[in-house]
FIKEGU-719054 format. One record per atom (N, C-alpha, C): chain; residue in one letter; x, y, z; atom name; residue number from 1. Coordinates in Angstrom, 3 decimals. Atoms other than C-alpha are relative to their C-alpha. Layout:
residues N
+-------+------+----------+----------+----------+------+------+
: chain : resn :        u :        v :        w : name : resi :
+-------+------+----------+----------+----------+------+------+
:     A :    a :        X :        Y :        Z :   CA :  NUM :
...
+-------+------+----------+----------+----------+------+------+
***
This chain:
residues 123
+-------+------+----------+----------+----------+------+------+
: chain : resn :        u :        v :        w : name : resi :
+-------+------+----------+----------+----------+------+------+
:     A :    x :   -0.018 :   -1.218 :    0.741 :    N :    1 :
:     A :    x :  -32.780 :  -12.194 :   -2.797 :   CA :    1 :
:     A :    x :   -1.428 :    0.283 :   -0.461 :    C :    1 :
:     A :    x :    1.316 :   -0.044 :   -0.109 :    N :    2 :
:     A :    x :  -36.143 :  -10.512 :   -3.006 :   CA :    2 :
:     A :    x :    0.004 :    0.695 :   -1.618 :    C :    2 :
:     A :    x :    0.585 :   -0.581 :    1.603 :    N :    3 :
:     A :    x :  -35.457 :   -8.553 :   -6.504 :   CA :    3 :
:     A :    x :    1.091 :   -0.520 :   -0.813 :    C :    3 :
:     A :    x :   -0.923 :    0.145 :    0.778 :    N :    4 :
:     A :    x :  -32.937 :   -9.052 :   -9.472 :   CA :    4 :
:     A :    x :    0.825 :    1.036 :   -0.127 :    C :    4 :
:     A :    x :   -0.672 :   -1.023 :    0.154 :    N :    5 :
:     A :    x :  -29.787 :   -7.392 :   -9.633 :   CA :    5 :
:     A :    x :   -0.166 :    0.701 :   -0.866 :    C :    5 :
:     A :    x :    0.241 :   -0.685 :    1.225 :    N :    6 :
:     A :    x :  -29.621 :   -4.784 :  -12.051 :   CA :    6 :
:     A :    x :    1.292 :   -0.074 :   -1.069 :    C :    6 :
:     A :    x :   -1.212 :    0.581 :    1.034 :    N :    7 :
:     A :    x :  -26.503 :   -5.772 :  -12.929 :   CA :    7 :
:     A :    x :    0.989 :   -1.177 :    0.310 :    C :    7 :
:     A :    x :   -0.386 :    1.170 :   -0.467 :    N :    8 :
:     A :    x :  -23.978 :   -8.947 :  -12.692 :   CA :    8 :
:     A :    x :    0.872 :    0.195 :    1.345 :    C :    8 :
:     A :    x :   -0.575 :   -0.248 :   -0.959 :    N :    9 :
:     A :    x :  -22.318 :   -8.621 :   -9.557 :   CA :    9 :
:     A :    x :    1.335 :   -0.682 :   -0.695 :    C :    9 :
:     A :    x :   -1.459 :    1.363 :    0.359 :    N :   10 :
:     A :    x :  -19.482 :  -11.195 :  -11.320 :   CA :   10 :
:     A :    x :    1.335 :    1.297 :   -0.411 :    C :   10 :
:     A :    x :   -1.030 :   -0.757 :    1.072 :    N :   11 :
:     A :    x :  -18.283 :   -8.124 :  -13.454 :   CA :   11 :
:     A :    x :    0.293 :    1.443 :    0.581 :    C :   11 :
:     A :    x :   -0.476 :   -1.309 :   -0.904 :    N :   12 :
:     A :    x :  -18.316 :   -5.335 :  -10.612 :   CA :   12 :
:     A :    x :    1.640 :   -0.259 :    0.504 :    C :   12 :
:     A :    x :   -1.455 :   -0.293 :   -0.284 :    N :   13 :
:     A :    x :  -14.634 :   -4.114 :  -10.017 :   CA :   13 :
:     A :    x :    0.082 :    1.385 :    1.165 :    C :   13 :
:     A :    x :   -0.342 :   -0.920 :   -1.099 :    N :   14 :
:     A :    x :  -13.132 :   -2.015 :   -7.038 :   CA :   14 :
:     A :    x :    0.788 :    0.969 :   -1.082 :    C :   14 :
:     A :    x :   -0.913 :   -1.217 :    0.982 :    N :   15 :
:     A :    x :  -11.544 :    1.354 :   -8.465 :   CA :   15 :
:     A :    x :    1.627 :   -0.617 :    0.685 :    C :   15 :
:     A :    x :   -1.358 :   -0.010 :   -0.446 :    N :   16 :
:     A :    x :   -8.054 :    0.668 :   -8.717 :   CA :   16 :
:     A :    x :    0.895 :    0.538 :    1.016 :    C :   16 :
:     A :    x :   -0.534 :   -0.761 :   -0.983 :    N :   17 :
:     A :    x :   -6.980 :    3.582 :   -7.202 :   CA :   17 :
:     A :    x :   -0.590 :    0.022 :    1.601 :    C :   17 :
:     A :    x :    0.053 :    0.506 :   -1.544 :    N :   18 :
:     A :    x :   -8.864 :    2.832 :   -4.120 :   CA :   18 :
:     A :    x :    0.464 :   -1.199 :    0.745 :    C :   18 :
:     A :    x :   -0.930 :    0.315 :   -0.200 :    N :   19 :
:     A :    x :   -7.266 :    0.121 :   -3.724 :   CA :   19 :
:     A :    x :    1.416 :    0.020 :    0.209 :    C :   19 :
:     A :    x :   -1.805 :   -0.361 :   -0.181 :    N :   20 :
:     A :    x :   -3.725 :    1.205 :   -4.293 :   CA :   20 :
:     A :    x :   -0.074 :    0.829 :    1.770 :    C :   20 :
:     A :    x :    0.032 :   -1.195 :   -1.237 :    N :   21 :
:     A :    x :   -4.736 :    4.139 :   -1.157 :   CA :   21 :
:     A :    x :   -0.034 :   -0.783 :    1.100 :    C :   21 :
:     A :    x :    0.334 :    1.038 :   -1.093 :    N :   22 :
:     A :    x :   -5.948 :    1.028 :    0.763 :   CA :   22 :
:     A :    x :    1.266 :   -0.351 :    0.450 :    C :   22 :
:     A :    x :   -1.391 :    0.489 :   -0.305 :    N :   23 :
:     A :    x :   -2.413 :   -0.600 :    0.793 :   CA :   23 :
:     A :    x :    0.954 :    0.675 :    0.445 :    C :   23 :
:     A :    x :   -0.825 :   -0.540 :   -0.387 :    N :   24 :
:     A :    x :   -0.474 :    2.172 :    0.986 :   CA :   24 :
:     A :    x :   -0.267 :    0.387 :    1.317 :    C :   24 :
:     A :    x :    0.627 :   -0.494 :   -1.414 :    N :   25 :
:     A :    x :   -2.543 :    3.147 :    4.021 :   CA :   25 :
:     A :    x :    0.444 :   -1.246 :    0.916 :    C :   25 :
:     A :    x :    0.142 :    0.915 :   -1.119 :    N :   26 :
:     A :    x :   -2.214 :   -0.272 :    5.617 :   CA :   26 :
:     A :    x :    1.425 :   -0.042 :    0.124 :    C :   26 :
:     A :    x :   -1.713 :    0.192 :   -0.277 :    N :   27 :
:     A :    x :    2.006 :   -0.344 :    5.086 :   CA :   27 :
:     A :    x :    0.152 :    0.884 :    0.833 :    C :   27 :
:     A :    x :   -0.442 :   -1.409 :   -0.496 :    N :   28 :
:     A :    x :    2.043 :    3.370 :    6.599 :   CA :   28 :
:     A :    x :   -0.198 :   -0.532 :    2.073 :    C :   28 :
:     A :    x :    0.445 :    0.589 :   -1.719 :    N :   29 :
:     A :    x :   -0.035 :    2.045 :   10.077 :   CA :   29 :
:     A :    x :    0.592 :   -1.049 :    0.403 :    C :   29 :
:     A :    x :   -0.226 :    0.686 :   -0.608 :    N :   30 :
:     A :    x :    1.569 :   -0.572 :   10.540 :   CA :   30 :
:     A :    x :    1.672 :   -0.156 :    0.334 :    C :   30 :
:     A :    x :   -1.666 :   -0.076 :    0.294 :    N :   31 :
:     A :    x :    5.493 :    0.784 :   10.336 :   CA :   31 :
:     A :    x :   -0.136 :    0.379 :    1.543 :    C :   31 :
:     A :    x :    0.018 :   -0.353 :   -1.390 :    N :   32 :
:     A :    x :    6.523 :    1.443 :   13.989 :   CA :   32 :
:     A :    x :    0.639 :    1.610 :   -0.195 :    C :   32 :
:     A :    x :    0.023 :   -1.717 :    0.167 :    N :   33 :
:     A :    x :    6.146 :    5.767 :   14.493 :   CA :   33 :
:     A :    x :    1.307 :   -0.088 :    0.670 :    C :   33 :
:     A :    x :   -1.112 :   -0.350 :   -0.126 :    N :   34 :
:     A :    x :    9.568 :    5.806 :   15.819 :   CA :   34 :
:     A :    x :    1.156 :   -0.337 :   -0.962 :    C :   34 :
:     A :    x :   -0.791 :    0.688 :    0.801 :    N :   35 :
:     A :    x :   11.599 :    4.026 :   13.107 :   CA :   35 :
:     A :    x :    0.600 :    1.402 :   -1.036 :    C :   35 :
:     A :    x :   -0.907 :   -1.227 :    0.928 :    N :   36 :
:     A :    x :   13.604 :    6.307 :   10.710 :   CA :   36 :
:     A :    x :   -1.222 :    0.062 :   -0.841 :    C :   36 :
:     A :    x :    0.737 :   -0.026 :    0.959 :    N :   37 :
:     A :    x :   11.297 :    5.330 :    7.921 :   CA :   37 :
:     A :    x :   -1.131 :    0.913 :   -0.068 :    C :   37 :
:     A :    x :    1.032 :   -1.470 :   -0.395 :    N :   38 :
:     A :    x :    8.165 :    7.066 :    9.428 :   CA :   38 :
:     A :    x :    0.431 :    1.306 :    0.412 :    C :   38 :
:     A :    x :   -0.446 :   -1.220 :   -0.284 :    N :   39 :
:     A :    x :   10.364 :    9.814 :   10.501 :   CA :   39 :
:     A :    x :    0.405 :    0.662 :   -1.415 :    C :   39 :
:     A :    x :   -0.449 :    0.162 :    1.576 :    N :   40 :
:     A :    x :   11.412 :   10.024 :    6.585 :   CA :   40 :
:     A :    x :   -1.437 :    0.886 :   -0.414 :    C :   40 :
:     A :    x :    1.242 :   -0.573 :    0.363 :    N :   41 :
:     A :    x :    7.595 :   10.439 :    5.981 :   CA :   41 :
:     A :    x :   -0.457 :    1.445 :    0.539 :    C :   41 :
:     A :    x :    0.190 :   -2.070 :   -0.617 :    N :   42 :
:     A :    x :    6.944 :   13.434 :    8.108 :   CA :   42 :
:     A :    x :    0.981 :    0.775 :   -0.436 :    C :   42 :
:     A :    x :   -0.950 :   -1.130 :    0.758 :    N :   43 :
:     A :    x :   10.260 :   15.319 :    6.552 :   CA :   43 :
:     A :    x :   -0.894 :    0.145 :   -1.099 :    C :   43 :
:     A :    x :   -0.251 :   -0.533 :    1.918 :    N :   44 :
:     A :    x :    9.427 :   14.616 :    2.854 :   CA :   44 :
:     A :    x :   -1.469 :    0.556 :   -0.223 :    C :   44 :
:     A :    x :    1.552 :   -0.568 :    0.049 :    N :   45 :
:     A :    x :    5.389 :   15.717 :    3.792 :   CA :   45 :
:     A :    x :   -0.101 :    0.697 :    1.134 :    C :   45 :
:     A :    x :    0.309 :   -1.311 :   -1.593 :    N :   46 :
:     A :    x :    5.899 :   18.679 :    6.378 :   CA :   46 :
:     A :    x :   -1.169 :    0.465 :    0.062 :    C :   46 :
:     A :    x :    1.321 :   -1.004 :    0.526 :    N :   47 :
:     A :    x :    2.605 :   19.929 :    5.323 :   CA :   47 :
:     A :    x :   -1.242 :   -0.659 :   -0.004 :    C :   47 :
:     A :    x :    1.395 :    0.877 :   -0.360 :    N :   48 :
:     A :    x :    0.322 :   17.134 :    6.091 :   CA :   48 :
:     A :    x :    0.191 :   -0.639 :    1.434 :    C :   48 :
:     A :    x :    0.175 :    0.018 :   -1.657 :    N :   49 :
:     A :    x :   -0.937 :   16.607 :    9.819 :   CA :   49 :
:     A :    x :    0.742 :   -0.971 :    0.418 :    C :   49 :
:     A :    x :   -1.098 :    1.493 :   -0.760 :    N :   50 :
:     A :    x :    1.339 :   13.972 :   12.249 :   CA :   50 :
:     A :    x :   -1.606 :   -1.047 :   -0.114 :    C :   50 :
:     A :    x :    0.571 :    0.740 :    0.031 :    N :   51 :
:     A :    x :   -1.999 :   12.334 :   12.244 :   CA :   51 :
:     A :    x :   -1.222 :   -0.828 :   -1.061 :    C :   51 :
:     A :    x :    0.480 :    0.518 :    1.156 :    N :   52 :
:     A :    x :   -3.053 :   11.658 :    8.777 :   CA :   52 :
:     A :    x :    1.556 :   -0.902 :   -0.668 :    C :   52 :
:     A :    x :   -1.058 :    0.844 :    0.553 :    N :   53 :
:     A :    x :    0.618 :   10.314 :    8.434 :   CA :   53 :
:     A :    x :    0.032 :   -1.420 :    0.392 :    C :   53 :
:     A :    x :   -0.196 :    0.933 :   -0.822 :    N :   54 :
:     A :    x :   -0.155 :    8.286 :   11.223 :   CA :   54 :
:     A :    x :   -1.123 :   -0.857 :   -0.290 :    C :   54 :
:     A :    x :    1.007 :    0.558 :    0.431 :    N :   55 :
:     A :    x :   -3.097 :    6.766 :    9.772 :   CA :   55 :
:     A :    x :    0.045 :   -0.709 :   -1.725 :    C :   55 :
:     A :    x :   -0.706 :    0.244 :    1.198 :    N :   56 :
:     A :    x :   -1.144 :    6.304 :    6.282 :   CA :   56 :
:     A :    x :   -1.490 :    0.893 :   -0.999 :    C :   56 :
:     A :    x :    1.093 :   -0.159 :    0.886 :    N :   57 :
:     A :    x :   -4.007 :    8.875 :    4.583 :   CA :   57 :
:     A :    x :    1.136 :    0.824 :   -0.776 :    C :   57 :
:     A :    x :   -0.670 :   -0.527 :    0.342 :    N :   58 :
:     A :    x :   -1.908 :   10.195 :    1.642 :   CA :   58 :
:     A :    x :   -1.185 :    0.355 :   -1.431 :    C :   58 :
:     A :    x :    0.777 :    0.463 :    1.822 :    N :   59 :
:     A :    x :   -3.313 :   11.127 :   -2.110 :   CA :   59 :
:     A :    x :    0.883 :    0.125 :   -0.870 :    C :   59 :
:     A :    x :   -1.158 :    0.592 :    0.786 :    N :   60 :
:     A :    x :   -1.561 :    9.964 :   -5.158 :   CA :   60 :
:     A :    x :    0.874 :    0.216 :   -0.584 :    C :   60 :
:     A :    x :   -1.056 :   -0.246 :    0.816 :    N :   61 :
:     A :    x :    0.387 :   12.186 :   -6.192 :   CA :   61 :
:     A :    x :    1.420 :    0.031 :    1.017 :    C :   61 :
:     A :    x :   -1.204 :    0.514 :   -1.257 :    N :   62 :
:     A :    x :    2.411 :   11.414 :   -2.841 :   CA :   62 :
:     A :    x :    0.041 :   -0.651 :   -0.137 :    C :   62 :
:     A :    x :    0.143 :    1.391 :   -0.318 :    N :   63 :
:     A :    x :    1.924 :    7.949 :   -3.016 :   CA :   63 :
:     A :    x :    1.149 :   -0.320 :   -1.259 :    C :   63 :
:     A :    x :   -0.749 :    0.057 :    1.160 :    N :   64 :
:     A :    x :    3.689 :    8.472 :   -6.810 :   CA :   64 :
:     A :    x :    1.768 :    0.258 :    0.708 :    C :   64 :
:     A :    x :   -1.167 :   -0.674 :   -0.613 :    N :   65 :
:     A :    x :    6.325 :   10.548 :   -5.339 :   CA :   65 :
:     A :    x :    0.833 :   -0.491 :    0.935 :    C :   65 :
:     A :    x :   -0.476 :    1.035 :   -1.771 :    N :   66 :
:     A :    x :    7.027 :    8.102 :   -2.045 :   CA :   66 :
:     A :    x :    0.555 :   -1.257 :   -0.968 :    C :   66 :
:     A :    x :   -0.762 :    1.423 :    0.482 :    N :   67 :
:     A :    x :    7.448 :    5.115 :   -4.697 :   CA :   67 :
:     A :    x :    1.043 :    0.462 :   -1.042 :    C :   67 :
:     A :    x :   -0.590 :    0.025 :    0.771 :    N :   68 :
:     A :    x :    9.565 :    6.655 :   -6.921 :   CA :   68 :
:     A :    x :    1.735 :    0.725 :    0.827 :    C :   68 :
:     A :    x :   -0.862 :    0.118 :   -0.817 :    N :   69 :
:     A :    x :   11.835 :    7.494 :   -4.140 :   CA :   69 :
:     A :    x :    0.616 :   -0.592 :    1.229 :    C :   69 :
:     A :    x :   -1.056 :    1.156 :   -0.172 :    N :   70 :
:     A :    x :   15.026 :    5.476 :   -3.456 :   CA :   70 :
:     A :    x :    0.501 :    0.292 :    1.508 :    C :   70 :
:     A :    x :   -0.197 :   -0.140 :   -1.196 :    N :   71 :
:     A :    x :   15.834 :    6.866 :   -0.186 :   CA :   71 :
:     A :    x :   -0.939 :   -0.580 :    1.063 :    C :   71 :
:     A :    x :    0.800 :    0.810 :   -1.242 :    N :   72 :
:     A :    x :   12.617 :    5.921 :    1.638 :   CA :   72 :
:     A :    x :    0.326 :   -1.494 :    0.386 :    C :   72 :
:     A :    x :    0.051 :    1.542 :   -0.096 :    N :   73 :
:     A :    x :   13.212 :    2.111 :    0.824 :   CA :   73 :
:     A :    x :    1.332 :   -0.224 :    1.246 :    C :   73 :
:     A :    x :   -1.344 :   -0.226 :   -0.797 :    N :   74 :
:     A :    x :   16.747 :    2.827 :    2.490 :   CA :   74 :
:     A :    x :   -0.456 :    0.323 :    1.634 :    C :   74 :
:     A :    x :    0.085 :   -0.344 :   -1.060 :    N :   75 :
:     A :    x :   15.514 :    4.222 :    5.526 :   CA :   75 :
:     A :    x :   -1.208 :   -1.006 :    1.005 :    C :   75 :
:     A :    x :    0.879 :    0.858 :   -1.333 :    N :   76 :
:     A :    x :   13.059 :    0.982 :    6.827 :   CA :   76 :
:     A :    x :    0.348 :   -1.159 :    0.449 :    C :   76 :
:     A :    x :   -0.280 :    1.177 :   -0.524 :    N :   77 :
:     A :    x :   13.356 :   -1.817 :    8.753 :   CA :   77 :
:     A :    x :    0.160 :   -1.426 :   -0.959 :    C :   77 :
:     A :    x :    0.138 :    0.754 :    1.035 :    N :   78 :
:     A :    x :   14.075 :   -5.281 :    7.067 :   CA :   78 :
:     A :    x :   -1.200 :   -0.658 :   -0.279 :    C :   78 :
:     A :    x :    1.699 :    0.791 :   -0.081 :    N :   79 :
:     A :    x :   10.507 :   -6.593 :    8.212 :   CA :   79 :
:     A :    x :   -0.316 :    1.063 :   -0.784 :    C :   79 :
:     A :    x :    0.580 :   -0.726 :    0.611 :    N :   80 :
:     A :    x :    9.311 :   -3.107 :    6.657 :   CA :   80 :
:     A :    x :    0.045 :    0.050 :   -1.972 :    C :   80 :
:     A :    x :   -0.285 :    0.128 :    1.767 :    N :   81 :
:     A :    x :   10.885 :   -3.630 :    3.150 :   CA :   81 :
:     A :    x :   -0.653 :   -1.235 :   -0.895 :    C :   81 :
:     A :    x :    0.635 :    1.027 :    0.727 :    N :   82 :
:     A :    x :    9.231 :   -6.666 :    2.254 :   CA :   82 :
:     A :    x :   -1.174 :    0.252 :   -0.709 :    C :   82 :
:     A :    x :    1.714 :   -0.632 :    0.855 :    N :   83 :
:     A :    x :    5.653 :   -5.186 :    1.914 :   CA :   83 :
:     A :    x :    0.123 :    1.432 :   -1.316 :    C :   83 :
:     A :    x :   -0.095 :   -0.898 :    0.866 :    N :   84 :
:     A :    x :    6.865 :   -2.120 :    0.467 :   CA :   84 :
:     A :    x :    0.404 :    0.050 :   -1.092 :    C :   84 :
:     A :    x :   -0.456 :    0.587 :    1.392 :    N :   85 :
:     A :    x :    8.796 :   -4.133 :   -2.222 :   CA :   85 :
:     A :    x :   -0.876 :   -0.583 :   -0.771 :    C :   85 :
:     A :    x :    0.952 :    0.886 :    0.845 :    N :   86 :
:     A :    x :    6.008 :   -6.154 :   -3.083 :   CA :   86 :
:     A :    x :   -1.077 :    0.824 :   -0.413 :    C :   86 :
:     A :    x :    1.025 :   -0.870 :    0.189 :    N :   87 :
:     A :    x :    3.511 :   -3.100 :   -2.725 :   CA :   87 :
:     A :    x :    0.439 :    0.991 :   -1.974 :    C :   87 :
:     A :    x :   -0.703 :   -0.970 :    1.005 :    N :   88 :
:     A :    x :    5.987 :   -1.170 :   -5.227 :   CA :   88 :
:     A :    x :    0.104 :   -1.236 :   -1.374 :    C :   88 :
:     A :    x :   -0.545 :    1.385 :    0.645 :    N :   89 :
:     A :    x :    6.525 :   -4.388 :   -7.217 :   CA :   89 :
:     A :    x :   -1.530 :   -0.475 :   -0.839 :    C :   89 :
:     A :    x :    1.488 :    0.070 :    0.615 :    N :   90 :
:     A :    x :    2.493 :   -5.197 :   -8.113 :   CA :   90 :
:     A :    x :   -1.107 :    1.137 :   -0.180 :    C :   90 :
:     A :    x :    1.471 :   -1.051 :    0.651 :    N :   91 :
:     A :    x :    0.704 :   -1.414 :   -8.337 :   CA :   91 :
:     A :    x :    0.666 :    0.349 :   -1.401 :    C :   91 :
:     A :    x :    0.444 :   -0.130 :    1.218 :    N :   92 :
:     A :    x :    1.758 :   -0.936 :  -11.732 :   CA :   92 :
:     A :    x :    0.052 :   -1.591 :   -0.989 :    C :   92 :
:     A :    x :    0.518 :    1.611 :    0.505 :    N :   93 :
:     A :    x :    1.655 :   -4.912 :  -12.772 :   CA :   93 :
:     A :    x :   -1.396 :   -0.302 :   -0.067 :    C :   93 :
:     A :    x :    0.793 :    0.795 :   -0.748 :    N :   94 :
:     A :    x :   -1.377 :   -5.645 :  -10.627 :   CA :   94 :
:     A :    x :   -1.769 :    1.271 :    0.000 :    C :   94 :
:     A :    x :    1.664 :   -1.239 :   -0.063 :    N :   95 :
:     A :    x :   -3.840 :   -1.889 :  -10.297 :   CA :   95 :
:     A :    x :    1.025 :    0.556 :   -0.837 :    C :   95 :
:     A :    x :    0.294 :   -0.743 :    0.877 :    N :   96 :
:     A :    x :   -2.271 :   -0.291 :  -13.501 :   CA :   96 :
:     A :    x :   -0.908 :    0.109 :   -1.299 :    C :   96 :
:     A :    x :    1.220 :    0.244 :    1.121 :    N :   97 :
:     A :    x :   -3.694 :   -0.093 :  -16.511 :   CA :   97 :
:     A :    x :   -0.036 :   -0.894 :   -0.941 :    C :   97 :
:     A :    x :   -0.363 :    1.430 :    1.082 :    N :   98 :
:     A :    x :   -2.537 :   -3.312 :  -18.111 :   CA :   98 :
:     A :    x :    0.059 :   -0.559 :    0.781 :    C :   98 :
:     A :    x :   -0.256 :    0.861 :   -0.631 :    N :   99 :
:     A :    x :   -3.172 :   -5.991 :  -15.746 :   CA :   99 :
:     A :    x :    0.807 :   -1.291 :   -0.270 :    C :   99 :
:     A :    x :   -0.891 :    1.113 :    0.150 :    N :  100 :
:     A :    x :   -0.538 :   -8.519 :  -15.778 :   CA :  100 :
:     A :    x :   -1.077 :   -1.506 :   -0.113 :    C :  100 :
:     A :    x :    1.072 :    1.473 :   -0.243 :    N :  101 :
:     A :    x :   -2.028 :  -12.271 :  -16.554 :   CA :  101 :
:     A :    x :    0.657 :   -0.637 :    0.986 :    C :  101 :
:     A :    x :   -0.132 :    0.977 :   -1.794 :    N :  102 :
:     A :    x :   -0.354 :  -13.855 :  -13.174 :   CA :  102 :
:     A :    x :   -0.481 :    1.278 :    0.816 :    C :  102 :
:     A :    x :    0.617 :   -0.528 :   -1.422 :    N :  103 :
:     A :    x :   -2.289 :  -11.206 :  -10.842 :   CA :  103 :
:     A :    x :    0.259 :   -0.040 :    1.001 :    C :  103 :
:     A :    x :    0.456 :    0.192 :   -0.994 :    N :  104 :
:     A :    x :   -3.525 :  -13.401 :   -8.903 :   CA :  104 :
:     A :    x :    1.279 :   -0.426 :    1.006 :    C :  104 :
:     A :    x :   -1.064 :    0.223 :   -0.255 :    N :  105 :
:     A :    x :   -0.237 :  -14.811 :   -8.266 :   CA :  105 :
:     A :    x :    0.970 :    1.583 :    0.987 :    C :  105 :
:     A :    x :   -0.646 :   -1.490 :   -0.147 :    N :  106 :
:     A :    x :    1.254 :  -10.881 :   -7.893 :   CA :  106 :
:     A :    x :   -1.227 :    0.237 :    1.628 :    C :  106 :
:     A :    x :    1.633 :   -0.246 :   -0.999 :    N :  107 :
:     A :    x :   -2.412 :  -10.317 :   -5.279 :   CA :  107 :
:     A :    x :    0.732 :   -1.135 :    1.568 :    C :  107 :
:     A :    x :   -0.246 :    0.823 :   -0.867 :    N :  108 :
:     A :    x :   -1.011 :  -13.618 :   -3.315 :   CA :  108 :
:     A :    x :    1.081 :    0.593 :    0.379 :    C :  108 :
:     A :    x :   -1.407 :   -0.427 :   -0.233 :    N :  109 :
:     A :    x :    2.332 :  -12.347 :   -2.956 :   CA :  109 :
:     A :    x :    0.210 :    0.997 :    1.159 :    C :  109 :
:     A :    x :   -0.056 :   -1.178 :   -0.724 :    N :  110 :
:     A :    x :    1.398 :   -8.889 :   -1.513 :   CA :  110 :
:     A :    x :   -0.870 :   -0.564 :    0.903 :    C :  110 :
:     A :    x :    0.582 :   -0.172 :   -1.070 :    N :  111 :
:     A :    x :   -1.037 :  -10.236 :    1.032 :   CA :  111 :
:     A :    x :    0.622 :   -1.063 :    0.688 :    C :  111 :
:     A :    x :   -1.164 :    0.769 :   -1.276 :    N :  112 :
:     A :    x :    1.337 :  -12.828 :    2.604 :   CA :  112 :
:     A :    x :    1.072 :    0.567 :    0.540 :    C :  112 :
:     A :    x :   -1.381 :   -1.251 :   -0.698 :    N :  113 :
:     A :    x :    4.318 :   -9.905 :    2.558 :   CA :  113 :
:     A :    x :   -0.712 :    0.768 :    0.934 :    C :  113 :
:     A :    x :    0.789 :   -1.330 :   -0.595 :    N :  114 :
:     A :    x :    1.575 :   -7.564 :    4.541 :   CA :  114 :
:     A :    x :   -0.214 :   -1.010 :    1.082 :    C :  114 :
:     A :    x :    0.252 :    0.624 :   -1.581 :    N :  115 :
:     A :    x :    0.674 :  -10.404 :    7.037 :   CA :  115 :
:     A :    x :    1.122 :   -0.166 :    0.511 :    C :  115 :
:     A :    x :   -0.916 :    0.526 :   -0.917 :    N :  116 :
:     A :    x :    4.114 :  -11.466 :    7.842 :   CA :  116 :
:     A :    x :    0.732 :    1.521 :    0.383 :    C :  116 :
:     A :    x :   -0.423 :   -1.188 :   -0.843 :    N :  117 :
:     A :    x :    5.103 :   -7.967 :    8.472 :   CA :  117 :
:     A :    x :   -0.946 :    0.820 :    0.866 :    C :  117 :
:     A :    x :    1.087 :   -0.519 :   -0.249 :    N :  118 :
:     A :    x :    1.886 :   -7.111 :   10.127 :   CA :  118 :
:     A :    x :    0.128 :   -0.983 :    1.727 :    C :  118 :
:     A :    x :   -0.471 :    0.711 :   -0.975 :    N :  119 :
:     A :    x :    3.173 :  -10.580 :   12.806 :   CA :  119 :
:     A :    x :    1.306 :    0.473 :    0.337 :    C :  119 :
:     A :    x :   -1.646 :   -0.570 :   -0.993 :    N :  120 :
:     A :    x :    7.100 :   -9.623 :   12.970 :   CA :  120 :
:     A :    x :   -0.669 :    1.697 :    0.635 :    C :  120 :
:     A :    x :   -0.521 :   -1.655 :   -0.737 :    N :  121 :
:     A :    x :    5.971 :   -5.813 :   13.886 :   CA :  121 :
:     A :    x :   -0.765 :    0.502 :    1.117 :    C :  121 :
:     A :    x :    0.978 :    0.353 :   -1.150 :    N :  122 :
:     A :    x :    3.061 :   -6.967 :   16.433 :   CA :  122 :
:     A :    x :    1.067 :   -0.340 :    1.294 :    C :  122 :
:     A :    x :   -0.821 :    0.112 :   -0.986 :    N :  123 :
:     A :    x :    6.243 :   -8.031 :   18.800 :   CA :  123 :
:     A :    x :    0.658 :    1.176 :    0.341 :    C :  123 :
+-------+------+----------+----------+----------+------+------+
***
């Protein structure tokens, strides 16, 4: 390192909400585009392109609106419900505005539900 930071790198934080967009983006790409579930998504958002759905780019006041409805969970696969339970399960524990003290625990949880549905949906 040729100069001194200007500030601690220890105590830099990712914006929450870019994170949350991150996840929801990575559950969306990786649901298979024929499944009810993604067909679910294009009804309840007629108005945003087939290929920003298909890329999971949403903003949050969809992302609000998608978790607070009980039908989507209904309409995905059982590999698909795992991430989306755990996704729905740690953004207001984990990125709201009161971080839970097991996190990291909540953090572990969601990135082992996202790999093992990321392997069952690779077949």
């Amino acid at each position: 390192m040729v100069h001194t930071p200007l500030i601690n790198p220890e105590i830099v934080y990712l914006p929450p909400l870019h994170i949350q967009l991150g996840l929801i983006k990575n559950v969306v790409k990786t649901m298979d585009q024929n499944s009810a579930g993604f067909m679910y998504l294009k009804n309840k958002f007629p108005r945003i392109h087939d290929a920003k759905i298909k890329e999971g780019i949403f903003v949050w006041p969809q992302i609000t609106e998608l978790i607070q409805e009980i039908k989507f969970e209904g309409q995905l696969y059982e590999a698909e419900k795992a991430p989306w339970k755990s996704l729905k399960k740690s953004l207001p524990i984990f990125l709201g505005n009161h971080t839970a003290d097991n996190y990291h625990d909540i953090a572990a949880g969601l990135v082992q539900s996202q790999f093992q549905f990321k392997f069952v949906s690779s077949f």
